[in-house]
C-alpha positions in Angstrom: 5.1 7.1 25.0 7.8 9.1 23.1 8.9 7.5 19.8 12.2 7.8 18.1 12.5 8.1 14.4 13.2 4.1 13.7 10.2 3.5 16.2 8.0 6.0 14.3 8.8 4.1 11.1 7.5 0.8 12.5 4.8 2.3 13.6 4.2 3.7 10.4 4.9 0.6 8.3 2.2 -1.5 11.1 -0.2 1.3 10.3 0.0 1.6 7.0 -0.5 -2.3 6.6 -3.8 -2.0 8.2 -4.7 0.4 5.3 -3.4 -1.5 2.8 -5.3 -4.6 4.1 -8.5 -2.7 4.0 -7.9 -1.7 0.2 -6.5 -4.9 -1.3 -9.3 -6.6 0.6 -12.2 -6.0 -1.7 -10.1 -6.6 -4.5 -9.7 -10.3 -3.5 -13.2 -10.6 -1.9 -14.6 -9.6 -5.4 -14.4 -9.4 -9.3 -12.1 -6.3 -9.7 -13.8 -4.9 -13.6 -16.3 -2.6 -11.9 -19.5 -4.7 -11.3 -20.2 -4.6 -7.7 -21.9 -8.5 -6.6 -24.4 -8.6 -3.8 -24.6 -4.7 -3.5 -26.9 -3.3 -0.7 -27.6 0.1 1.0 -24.4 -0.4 3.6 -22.2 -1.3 0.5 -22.5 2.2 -0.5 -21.8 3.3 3.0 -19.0 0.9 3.4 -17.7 1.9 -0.2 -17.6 5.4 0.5 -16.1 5.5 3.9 -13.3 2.9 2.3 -12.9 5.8 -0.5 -12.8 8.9 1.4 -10.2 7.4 4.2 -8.3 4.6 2.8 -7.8 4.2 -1.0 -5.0 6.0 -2.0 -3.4 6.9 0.9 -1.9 4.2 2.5 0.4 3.0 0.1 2.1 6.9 0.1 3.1 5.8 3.7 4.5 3.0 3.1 6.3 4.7 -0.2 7.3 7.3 1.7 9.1 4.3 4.4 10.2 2.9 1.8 12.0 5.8 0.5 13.3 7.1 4.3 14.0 3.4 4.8 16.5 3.6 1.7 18.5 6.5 2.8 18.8 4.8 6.2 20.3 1.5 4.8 22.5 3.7 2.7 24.2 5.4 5.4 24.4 1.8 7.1 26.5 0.4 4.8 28.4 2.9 4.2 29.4 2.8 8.2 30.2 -0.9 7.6 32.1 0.0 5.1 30.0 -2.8 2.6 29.6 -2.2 -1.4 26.2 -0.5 -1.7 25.0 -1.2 -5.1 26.1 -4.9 -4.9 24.5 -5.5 -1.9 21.2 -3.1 -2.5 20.5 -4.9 -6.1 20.7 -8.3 -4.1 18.1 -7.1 -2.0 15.5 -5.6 -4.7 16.4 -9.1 -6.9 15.3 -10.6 -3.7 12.0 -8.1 -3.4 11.5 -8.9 -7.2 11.1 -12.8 -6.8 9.0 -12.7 -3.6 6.7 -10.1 -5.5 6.4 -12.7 -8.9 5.5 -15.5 -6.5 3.2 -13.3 -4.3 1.6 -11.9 -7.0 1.2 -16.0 -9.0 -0.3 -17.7 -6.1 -2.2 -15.2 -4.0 -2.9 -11.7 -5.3 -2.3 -10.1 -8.4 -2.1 -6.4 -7.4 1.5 -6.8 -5.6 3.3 -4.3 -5.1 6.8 -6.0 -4.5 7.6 -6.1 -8.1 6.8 -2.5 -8.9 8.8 -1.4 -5.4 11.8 -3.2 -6.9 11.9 -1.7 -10.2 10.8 1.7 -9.2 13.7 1.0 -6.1 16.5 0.2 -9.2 15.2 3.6 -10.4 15.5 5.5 -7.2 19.3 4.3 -6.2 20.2 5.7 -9.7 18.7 8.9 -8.8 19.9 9.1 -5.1 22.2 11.9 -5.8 19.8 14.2 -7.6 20.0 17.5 -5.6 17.1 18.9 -3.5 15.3 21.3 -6.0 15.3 18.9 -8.8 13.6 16.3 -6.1 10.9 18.5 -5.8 10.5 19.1 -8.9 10.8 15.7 -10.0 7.8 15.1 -7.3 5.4 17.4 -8.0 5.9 16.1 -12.0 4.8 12.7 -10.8 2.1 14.3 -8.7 0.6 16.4 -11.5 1.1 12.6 -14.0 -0.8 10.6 -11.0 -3.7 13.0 -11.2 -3.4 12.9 -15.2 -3.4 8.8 -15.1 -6.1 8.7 -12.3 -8.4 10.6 -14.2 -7.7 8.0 -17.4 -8.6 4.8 -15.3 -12.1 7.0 -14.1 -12.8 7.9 -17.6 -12.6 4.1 -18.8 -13.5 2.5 -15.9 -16.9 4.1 -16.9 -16.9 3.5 -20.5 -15.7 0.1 -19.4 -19.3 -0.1 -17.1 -21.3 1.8 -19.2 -20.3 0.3 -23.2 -18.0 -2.4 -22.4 -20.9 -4.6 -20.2 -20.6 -7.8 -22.3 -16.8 -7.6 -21.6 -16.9 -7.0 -18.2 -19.8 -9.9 -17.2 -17.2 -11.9 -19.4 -14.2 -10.7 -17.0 -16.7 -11.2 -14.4 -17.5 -14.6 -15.0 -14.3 -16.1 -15.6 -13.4 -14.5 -12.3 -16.2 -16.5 -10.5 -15.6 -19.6 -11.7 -11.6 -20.0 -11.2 -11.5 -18.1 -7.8 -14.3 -20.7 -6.7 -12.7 -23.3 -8.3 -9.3 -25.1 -6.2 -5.8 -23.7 -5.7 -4.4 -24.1 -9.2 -7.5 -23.1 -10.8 -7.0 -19.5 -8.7 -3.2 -19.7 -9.7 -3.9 -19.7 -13.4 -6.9 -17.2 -13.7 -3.8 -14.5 -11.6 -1.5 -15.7 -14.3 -3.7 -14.7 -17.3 -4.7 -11.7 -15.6 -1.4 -10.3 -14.7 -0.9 -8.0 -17.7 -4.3 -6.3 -16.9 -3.6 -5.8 -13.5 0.5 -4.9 -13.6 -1.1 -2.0 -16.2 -3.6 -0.6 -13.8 -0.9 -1.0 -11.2 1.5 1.1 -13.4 -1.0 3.7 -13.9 -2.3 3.9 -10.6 0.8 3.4 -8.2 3.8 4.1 -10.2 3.7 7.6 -10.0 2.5 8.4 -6.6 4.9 5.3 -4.9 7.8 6.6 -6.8 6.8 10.3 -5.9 6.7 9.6 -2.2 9.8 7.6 -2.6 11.6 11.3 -4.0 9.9 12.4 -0.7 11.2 9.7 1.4 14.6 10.3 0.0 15.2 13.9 0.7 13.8 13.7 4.3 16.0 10.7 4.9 18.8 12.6 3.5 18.5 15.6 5.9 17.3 13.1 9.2 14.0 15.0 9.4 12.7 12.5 11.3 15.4 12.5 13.5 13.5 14.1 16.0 10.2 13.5 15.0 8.4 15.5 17.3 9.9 18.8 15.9 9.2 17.5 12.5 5.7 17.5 12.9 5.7 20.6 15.3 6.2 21.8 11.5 4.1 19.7 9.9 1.4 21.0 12.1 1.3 24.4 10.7 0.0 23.0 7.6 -2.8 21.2 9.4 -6.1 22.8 8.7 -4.7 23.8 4.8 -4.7 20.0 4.3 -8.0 19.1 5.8 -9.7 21.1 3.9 -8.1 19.7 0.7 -8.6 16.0 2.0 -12.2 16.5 2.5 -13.0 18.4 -0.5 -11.1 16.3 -2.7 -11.9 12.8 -1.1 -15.1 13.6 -0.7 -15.6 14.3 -5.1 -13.5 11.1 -5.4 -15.7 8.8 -2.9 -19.1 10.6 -4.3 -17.7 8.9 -7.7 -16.9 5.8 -6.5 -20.6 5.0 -5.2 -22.7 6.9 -8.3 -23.0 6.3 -12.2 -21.4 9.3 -13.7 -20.2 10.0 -17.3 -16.8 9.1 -18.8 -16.0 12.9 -18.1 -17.3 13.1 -14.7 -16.0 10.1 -13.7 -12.2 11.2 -14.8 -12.9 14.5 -12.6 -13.7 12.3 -9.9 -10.6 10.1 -10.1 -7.8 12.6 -10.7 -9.4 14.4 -7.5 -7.2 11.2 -5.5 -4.6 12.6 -6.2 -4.2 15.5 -4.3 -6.8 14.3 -1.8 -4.8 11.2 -1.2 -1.9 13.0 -0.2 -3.3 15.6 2.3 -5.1 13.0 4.1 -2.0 10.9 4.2 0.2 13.9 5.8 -2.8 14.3 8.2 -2.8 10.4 9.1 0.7 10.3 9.6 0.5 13.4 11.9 -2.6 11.7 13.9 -1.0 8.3 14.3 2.3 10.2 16.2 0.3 12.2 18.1 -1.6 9.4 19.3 1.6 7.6 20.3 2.2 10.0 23.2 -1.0 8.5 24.2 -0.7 7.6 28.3 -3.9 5.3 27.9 -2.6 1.8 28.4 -4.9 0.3 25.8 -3.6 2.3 22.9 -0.2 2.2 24.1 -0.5 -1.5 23.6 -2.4 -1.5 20.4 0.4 1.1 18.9 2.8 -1.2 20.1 1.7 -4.6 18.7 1.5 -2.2 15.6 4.9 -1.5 15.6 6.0 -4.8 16.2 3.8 -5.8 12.9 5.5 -2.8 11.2 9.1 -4.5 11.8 7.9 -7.8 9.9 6.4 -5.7 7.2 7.3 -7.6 4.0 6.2 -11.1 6.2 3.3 -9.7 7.0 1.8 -7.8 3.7 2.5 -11.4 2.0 0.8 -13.0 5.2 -2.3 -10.8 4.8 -2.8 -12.3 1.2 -2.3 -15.8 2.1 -5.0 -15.4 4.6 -7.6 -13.6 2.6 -7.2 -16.3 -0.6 -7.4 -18.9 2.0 -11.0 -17.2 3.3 -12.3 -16.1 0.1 -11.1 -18.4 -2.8 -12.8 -22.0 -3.4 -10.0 -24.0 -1.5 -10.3 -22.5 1.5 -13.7 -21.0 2.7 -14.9 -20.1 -1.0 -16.8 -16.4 0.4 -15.0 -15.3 -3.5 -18.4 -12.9 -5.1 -20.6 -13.6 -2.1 -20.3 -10.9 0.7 -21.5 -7.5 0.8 -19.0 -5.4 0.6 -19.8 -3.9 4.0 -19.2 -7.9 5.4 -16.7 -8.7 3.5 -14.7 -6.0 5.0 -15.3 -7.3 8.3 -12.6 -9.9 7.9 -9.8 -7.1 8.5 -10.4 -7.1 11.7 -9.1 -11.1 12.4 -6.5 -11.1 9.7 -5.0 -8.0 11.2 -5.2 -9.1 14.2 -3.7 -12.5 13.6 -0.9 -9.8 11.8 -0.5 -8.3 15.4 -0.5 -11.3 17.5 2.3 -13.0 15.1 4.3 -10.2 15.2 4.2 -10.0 18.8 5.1 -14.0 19.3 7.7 -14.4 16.6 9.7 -11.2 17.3 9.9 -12.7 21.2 11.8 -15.7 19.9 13.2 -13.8 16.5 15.1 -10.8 15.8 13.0 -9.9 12.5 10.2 -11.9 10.5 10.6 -15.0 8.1 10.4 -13.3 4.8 13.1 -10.5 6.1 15.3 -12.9 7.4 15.3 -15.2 4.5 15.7 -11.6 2.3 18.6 -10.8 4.3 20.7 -13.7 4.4 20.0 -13.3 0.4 21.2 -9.6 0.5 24.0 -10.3 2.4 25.6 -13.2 0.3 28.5 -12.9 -0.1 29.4 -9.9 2.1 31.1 -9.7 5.2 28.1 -8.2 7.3 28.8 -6.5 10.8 
């Protein structure tokens, strides 16, 4: 199977919401505020594996889509001959409400509301020629390594001084997520300025970095023909395994071992440039694999695909589904898996994300939430 650069995309977007799933999902499962609950041998196992392959990385894919995506729309309107800015600010006012209410009544780590403010930034900044790109990149690169390396250094003071705060955090946690709906409504309310800042710090500046990157490949097609894009990409190949295990491997080795304020900030700011290797290598694997003649992974790489073109339904979906499992009005698992069981639950909630894709888009032409975001971008206009 030989994929075509808007294929590749979808398949991109389905694969990175696997990854995404698996890093959001222990922040629902679980108290975020560094005390790990029901912690056994395999949770280190299961924490470190998480660490060194999926923290990190995932959401640089779908930054990076998000980015290409932009350019892609760009050029469309322009064809149609449709006002850009009109119709693009529709869309991100659109991205912005769906991201409040995601982020309200089923999980405060959204990232809608920071892709449509960091999205108003980047059509502002769509003309910015190719050199200052880069440099405007690798600025953001070196400030996501700065800012990782802040939330290590407090996240262990927080652990290692702060321990009456965080059981506090802790508890109140516990007792609303376990509680019914509105009592796991209001404890994401009064949270949300302590998790929008950690979101800031941590995702700002790699999203918006891989969105500078998304931008200028989008701008020149590179993906065009995607199998002579990563014919170049491939060069690079054993330079960025070596820096993803190296560096993923000092970041993961923090995440399952008590180290100093210092060490611990070494730790974290090593994410940042192991994140982005491994991503380049993931997005590298996942084509090759799609010229895959094995029938089983042809079809799994499909339904993925098809998940990737429902993308916005689906990342809101995957929410739903694990508040429904974990908080008290729906299973109520909230603070009492192992981590390493806990994470167990990807595997039916992305699956359900595959085989809803794979129904709705036989009747649909694209998913709920982007058909209801369309017809709200498009208000107005005459689309073609």
């Amino acid at each position: 199977m030989t994929v075509n650069r808007i294929e590749y995309l979808d398949l991109l977007r389905g694969f990175a919401l696997f990854g995404i799933l698996v890093s959001n999902l222990p922040v629902i499962s679980d108290p975020p505020f560094g005390l790990t609950l029901n912690e056994t041998e395999w949770s280190y196992i299961a924490k470190f594996l998480i660490s060194f392959l999926i923290t990190g990385k995932f959401f640089l894919l779908f930054s990076f889509v998000f980015g290409y995506g932009f350019t892609i729309l760009l050029k469309s309107l322009q064809r149609k001959g449709l006002p850009a800015r009109n119709i693009f600010f529709r869309r991100i006012i659109g991205l912005f409400v769906l991201g409040i209410l995601h982020a309200v009544f089923f999980f405060y780590g959204d990232i809608l509301v920071s892709y449509a403010i960091m999205g108003s930034i980047l059509f502002m900044l769509r003309e910015m020629p190719a050199r200052r790109l880069f440099i405007t990149a690798a600025i953001l690169w070196a400030v996501s390594a700065i800012l990782y390396g802040v939330i290590g250094y407090f996240s262990s003071v927080g652990v290692n001084e702060g321990l009456s705060q965080t059981l506090e955090l802790t508890n109140q946690s516990l007792a609303d997520f376990r509680g019914d709906f509105l009592s796991a409504t209001y404890r994401r309310f009064v949270d949300l300025p302590l998790t929008f800042g950690f979101i800031l710090a941590f995702n700002w500046p790699s999203a918006m970095m891989m969105f500078f990157v998304g931008l200028y490949c989008g701008n020149r097609n590179l993906l065009h023909d995607p199998q002579s894009f990563f014919d170049t990409v491939k060069k690079y190949n054993k330079l960025a395994m070596l820096a993803a295990v190296i560096f993923n491997t000092v970041f993961a080795i923090g995440q399952i071992t008590t180290l100093t304020p210092w060490l611990s900030m070494l730790s974290y700011a090593s994410l940042a440039p192991g994140s982005v290797a491994l991503s380049i290598l993931w997005a590298y694997w996942l084509y090759r694999l799609s010229s895959s003649g094995f029938k089983p992974v042809k079809a799994i790489l499909s339904a993925m695909s098809e998940s990737g073109k429902m993308s916005l339904t689906n990342y809101i979906l995957q929410s739903m589904l694990l508040s429904f499992i974990f908080n008290g009005w729906g299973y109520n698992l909230y603070g009492r898996l192992p981590l390493e069981l806990a994470i167990l639950w990807v595997v039916p909630v992305y699956s359900f994300n595959l085989a809803f894709s794979k129904v709705w888009l036989h009747f649909f032409a694209m998913g709920p939430l982007e058909i209801i975001l369309r017809k709200f971008t498009y208000l107005g206009a005459a689309e073609k």
